[in-house]
C-alpha positions as CSV (number, residue, x, y, z in Angstrom):
1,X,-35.0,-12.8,3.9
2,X,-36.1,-15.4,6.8
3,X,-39.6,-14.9,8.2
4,X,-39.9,-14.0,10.6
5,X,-36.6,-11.9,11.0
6,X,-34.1,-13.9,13.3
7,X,-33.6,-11.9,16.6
8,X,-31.3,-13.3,19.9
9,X,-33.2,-15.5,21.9
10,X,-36.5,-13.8,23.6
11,X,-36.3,-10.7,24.7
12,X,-38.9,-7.0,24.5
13,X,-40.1,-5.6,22.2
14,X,-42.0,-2.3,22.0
15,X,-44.2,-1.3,19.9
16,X,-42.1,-0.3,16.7
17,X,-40.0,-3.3,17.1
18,X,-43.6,-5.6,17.2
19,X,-44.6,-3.4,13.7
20,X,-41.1,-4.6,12.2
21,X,-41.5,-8.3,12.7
22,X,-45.1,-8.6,11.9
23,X,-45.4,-6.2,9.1
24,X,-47.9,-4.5,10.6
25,X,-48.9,-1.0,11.1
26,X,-49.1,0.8,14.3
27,X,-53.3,1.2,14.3
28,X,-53.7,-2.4,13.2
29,X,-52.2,-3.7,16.4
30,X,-54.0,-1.5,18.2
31,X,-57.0,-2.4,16.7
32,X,-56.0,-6.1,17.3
33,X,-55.5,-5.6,20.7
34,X,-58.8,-4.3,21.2
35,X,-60.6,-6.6,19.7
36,X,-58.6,-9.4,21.2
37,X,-57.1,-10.8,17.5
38,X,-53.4,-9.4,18.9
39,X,-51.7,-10.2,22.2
40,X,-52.0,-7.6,25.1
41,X,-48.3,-6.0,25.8
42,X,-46.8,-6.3,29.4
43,X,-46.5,-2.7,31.1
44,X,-42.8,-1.9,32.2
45,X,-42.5,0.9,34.0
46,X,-44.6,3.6,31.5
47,X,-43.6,1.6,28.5
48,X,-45.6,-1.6,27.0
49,X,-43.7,-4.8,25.6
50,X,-44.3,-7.8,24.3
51,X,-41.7,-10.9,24.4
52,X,-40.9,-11.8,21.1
53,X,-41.6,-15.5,22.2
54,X,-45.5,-14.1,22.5
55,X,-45.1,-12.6,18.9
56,X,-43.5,-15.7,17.3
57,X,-45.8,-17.8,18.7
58,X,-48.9,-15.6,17.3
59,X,-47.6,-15.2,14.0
60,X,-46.8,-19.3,13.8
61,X,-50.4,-19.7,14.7
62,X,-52.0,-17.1,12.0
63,X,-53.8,-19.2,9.2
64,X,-52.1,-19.6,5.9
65,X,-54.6,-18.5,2.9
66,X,-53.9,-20.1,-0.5
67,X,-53.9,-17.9,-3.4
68,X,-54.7,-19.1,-6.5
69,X,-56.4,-22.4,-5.7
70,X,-58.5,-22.9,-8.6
71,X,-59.4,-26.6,-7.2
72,X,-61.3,-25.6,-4.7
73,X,-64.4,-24.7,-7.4
């Protein structure tokens, strides 16, 4: 499976869509957004989105954590 999942070009996302490609659960984004660790969603009409461009670009710029690195004792 390619990470993240290939979608068409950018387009909205709501919020179930966002937990899909990020693998994340509903109350962890929220939490993210309130703490500022997750990007804000755009209101449309009553509805919030994000543009999958924004949620590409956060998840290319998460930090990668080794496991297993036993050289850095």
């Amino acid at each position: 499976m390619q990470y993240p999942p290939e979608l068409p070009e950018d387009h909205a996302l709501d919020l179930d869509d966002v937990c899909k490609v990020t693998t994340l659960a509903k109350p962890t984004v929220t939490r993210g957004i309130a703490n500022g660790t997750f990007p804000p969603p755009q209101k449309f009409g009553r509805k919030n989105i994000w543009m999958r461009s924004t949620i590409i670009a956060w998840l290319r710029n998460l930090p990668i954590k080794q496991i297993g690195n036993k050289e850095a004792a």
